[in-house]
C-alpha positions in Angstrom: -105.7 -116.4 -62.0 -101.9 -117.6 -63.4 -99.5 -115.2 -61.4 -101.9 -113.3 -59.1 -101.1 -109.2 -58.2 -97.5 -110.1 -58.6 -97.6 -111.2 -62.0 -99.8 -108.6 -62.8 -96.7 -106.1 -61.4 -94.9 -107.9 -63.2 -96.5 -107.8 -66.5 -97.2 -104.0 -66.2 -93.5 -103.5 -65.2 -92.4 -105.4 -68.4 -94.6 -102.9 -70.5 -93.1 -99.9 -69.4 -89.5 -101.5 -69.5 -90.7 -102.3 -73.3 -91.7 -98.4 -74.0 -88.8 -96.9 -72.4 -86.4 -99.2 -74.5 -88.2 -98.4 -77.6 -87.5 -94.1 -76.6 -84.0 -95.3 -76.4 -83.4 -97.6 -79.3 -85.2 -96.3 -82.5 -83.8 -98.8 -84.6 -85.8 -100.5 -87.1 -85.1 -104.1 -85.5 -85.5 -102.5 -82.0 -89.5 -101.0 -82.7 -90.5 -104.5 -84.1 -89.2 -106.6 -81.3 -90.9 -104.4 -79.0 -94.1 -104.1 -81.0 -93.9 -108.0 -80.8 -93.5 -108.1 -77.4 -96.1 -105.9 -76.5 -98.7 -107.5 -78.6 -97.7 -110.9 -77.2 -98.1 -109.7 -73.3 -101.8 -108.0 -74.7 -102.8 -111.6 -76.5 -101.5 -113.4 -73.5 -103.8 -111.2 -71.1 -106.9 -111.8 -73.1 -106.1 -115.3 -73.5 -106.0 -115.5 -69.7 -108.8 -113.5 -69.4 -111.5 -115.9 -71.2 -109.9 -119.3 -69.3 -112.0 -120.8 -66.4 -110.3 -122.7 -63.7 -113.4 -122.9 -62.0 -117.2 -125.0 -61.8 -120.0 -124.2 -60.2 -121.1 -125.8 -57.2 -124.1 -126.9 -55.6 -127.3 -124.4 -56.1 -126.9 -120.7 -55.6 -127.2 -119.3 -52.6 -129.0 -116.5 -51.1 -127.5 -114.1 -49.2 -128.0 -111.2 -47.1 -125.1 -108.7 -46.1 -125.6 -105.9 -42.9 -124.1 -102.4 -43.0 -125.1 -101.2 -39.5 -123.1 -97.8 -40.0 -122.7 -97.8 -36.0 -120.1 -94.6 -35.7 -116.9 -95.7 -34.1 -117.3 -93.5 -31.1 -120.4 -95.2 -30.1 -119.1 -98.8 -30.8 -117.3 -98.5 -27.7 -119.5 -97.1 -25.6 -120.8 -99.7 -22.8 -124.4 -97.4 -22.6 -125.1 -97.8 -26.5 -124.7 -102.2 -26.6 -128.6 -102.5 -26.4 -129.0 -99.8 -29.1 -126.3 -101.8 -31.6 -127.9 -105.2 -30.9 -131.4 -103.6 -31.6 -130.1 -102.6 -34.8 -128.8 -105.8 -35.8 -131.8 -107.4 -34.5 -134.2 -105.9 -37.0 -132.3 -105.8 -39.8 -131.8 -109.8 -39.4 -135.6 -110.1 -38.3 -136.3 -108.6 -41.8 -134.2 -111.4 -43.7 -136.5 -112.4 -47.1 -137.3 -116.4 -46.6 -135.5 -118.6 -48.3 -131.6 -116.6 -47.5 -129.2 -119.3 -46.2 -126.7 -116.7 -45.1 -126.3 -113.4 -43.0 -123.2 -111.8 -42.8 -122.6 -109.0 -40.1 -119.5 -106.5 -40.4 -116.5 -107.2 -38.0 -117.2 -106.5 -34.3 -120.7 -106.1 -34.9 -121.1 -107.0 -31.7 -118.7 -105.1 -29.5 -118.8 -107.6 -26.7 -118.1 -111.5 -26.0 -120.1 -114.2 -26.5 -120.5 -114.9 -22.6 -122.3 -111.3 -22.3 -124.8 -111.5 -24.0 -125.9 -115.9 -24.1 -129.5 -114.9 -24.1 -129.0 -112.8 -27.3 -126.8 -115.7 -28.6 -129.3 -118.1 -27.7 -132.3 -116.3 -29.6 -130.2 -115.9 -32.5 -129.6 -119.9 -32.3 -133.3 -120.3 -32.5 -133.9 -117.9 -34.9 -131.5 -119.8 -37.3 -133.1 -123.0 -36.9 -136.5 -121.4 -37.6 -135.5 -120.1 -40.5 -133.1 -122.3 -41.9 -130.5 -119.5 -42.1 -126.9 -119.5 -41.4 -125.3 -116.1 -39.3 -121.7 -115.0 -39.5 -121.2 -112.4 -36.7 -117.8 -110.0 -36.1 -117.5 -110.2 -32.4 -114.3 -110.5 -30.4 -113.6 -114.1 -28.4 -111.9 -114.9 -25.1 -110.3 -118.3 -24.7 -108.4 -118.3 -21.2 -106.6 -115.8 -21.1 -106.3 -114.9 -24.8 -108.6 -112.6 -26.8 -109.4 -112.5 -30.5 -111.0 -110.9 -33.1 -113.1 -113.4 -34.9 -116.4 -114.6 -36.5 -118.5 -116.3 -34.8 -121.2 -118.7 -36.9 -124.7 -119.4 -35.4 -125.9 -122.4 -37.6 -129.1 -124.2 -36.6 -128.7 -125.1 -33.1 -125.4 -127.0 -34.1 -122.6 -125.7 -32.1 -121.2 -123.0 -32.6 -118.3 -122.6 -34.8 -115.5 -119.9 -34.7 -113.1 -118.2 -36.9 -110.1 -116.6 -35.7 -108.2 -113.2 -37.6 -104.7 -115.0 -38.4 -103.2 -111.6 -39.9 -103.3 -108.8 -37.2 -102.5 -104.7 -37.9 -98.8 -104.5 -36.1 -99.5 -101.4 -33.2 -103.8 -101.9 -33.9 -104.3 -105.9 -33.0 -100.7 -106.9 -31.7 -97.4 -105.2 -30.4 -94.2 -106.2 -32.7 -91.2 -107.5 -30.2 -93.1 -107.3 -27.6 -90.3 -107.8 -25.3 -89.2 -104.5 -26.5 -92.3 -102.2 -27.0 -95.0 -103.7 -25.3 -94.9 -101.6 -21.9 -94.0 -98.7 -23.6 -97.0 -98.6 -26.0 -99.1 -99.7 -23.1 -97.8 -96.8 -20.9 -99.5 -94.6 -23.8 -102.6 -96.5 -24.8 -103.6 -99.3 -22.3 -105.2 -102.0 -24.0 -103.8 -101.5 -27.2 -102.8 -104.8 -29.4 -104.2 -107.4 -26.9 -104.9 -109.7 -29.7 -103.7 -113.1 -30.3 -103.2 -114.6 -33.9 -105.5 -117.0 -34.5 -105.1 -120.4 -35.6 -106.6 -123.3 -37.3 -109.0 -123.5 -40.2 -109.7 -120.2 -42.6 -113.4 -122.2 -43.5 -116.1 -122.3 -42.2 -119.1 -124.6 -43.4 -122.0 -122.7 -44.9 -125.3 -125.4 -46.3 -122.8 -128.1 -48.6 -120.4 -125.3 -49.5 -117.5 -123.6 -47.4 -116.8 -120.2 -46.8 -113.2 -118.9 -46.8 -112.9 -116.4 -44.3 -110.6 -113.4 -43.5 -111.6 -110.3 -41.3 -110.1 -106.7 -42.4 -107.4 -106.3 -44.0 -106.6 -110.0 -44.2 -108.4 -110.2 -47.8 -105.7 -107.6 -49.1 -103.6 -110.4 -48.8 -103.3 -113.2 -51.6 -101.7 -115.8 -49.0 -104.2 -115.3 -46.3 -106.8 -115.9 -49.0 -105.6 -118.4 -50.7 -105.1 -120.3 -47.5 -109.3 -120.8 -47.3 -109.1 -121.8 -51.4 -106.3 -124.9 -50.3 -108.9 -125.7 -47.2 -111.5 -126.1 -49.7 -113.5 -122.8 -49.7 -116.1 -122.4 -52.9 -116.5 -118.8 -51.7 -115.2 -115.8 -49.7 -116.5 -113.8 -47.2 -114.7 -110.7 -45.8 -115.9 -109.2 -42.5 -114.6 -105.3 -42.1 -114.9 -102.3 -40.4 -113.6 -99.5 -41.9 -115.6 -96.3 -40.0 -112.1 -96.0 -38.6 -110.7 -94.3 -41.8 -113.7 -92.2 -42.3 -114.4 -90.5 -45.6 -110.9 -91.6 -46.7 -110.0 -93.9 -50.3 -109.5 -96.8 -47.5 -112.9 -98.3 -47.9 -112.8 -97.7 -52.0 -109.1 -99.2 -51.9 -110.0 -102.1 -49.7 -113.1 -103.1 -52.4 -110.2 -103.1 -55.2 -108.2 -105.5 -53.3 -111.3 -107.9 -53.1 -111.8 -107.5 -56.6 -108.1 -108.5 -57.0 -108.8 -111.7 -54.9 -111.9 -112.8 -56.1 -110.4 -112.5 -59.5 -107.0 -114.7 -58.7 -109.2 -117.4 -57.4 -112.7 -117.1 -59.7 -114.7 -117.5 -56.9 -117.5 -115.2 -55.4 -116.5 -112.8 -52.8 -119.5 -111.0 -50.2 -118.2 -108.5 -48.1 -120.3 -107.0 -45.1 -118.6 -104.1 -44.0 -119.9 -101.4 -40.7 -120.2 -97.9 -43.1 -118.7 -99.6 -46.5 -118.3 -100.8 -49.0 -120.6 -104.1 -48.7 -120.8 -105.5 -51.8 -121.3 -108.9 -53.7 -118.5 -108.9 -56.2 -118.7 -112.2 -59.0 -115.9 -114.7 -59.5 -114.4 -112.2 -62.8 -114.0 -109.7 -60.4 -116.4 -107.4 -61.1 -118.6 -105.7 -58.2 -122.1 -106.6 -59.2 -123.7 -104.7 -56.2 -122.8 -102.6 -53.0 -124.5 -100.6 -50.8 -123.8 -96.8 -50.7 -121.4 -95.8 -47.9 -122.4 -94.4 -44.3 -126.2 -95.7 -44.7 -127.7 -98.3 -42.5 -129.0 -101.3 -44.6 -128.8 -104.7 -45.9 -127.6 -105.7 -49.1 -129.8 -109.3 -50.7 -128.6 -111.4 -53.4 -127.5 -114.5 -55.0 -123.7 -115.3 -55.4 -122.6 -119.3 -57.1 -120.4 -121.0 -55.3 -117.5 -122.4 -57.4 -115.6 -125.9 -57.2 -111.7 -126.0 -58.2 -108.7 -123.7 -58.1 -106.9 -121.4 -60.5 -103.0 -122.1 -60.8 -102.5 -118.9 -58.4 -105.1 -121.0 -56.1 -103.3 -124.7 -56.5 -99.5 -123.1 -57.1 -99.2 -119.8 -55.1 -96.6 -117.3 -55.8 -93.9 -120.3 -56.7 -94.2 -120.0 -60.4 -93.8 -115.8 -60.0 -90.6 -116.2 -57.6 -89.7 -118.4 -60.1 -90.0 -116.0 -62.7 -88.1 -113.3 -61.1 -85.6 -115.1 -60.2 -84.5 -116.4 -64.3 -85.0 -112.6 -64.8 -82.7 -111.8 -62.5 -80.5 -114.5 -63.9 -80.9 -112.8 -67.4 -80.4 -109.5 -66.2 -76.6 -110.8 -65.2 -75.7 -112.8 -67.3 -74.3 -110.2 -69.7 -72.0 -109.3 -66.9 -70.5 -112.7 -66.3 -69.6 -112.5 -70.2 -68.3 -109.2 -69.7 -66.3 -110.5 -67.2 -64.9 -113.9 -68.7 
């Protein structure tokens, strides 16, 4: 929560700098100002570790978090839509009472909104019914751009879109496209037709806001921290990660969430198409998940939480900062060498 995954590099880089000089310099003096150092960095962690930048806000809230485990090649597949939205369909028809949120994975819905508006429309109705807020991956067409997004079905308000601001370079979008673009396309047609998104990384959920990111945004400190600055009191990650199969991917990607919910102490839900869905708590700390490559939905309670943590308010100024008088340390020897 100071320094974020930087000054946590950082900190473990200074650790091993301090053991290596102690192999080096065996000197009396040398092993005590090392000791000292080490035991300062290990107070100074647990110190941070027991400070809360954070409040809780509002009541809890109830959630409900949707693994459909659709395989990748059927996602695709124009002839298996109806079987998808069926899927989804019944897991949200089986929503306890009383949730206020439903998250579905990223592209859950492999088509756009204009394809299916009856389906859209029941899903409208079915929120007002039951007082229940849905957050659905499905890509959007604006003119003649296309995005992967979130869409939010909330009462019969209307409805509210958020747009993937950090796309995978050669997956979402061509880099120079000026250069590479008809090449790549000559290979694989289709391939990085999105367009970055802009605007707001919230979205409102009840009295509390969500701070979105699809994928790999929330690997990212920036792109999350960009829906803390907006006001978020929670996170919410939409991903799909049946494209890496039985790989670390989806284990390494959990990590990362950890990592963010931790820099910013607030609440992080993930709903993810095979895994790893999981509530994970403001500490960091995965409180429950759904095993991989099953169809399910995950239920439970997450606090949303008021404020910001000086990674949340500052960014990574204080750790450029930091790097930079080390830097200026590091040389400074030479310049007296010099003079």
């Amino acid at each position: 929560p100071w320094l974020g995954q930087y000054g946590v590099g950082l900190a473990t880089a200074a650790v091993a700098a301090i053991l290596a000089a102690l192999a080096v310099r065996r000197s009396p003096l040398a092993m005590t100002a090392g000791g000292a150092a080490l035991a300062a960095l290990y107070g100074a962690a647990l110190a941070a570790a027991t400070v809360s930048f954070t409040h809780p806000s509002g009541a809890p809230l109830q959630v409900r978090l949707l693994q459909g485990n659709v395989p990748i090649s059927e996602k695709w597949d124009a002839p298996k839509l109806d079987a998808i939205l069926l899927r989804y369909a019944t897991l949200i028809a089986a929503t306890p009472p009383g949730t206020q949120l439903v998250v579905l994975p990223e592209t859950a819905f492999p088509v756009f909104q204009t394809e299916i508006p009856q389906f859209i429309d029941n899903l409208r109705r079915w929120s007002a019914a039951h007082h229940s807020t849905l957050i659905i991956g499905m890509p959007e067409v604006a003119g003649r751009d296309y995005y992967n997004a979130a869409l939010e079905i909330d009462s019969l308000a209307p409805l509210r879109w958020y747009r993937k601001q950090h796309l995978v370079p050669f997956g979402e979008y061509i880099p120079l496209p000026w250069l590479l673009a008809s090449l790549v396309h000559n290979f694989m047609p289709g391939l990085g037709s999105f367009t970055v998104g802009r605007g707001a990384s919230v979205l409102p959920v009840g009295g509390e806001q969500a701070g979105m990111s699809i994928c790999y945004e929330e690997s990212f400190s920036r792109d999350v921290r960009k829906g803390v600055v907006q006001g978020a009191n929670f996170l919410v990650n939409i991903s799909d990660y049946a494209w890496y199969g039985h790989s670390i991917a989806a284990a390494q990607s959990l990590q990362m969430a950890a990592m963010q919910a931790r820099e910013e102490q607030k609440p992080d839900v993930r709903a993810t198409n095979t895994g790893i869905t999981a509530l994970i708590t403001p500490a960091g700390r995965v409180a429950v998940q759904l095993p991989q490559f099953v169809e399910g939905a995950l239920d439970g309670k997450i606090q949303p939480m008021a404020g910001q943590t000086p990674f949340g308010r500052w960014g990574e100024w204080p750790f450029l900062a930091m790097a930079l008088l080390l830097l200026a340390l590091a040389y400074l020897p030479a310049i007296k060498r010099r003079r």
